[in-house]
N, C-alpha and C positions, 0 to 999 in steps of 0.2 A: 329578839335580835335588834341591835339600834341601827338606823341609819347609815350609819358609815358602813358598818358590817355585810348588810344586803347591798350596797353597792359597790363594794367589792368581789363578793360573792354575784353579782349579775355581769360584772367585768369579767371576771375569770370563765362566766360564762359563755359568751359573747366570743371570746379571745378564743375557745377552744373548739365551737362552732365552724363549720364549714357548708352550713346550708345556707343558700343567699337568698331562701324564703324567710329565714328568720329574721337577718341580717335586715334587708326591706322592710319587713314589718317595724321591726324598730327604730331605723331610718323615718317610716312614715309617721310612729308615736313623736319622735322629737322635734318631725316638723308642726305637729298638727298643737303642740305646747308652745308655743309662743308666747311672749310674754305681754301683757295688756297694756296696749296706750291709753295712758289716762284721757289721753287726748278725746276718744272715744266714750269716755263718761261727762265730757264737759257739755252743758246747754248751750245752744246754739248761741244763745244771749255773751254767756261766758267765752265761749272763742271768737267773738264779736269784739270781746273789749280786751283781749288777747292779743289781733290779730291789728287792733287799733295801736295799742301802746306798743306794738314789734314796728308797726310803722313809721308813727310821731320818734322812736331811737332810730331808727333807718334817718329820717330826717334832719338828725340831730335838734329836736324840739323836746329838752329834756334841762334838768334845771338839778345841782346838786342838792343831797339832803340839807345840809344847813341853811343854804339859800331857803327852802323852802318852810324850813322849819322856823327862820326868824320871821320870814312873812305872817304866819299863824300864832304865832307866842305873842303875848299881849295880856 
């Protein structure tokens, strides 16, 4: 059975369900799938130099690509 087919087939299951232990239990599987902040794999180092350059654009201390790129070309 592919994918789309068992979640249709758990829909229909669901939909004709009237016990609100099931209904819960499922409720609680979909809270508990969340989806991953990368945020949370980054090194402390890496949200460091993250949370530095969100700052220096907060300040508007930012410079366009070309600008920058003719400074280095040489």
């Amino acid at each position: 059975m592919n994918i789309q087919a068992e979640k249709i087939e758990l829909a229909k299951m669901l939909l004709e369900t009237n016990n609100p232990r099931i209904i819960n239990s499922i409720k609680k599987i979909f809270k508990k799938e969340k989806p991953k902040d990368f945020w949370d794999d980054l090194s402390s180092s890496q949200k460091r130099e993250i949370e530095k350059a969100s700052a220096e654009i907060e300040n508007g201390e930012v410079s366009d690509y070309e600008n920058f790129m003719q400074k280095h070309r040489k």
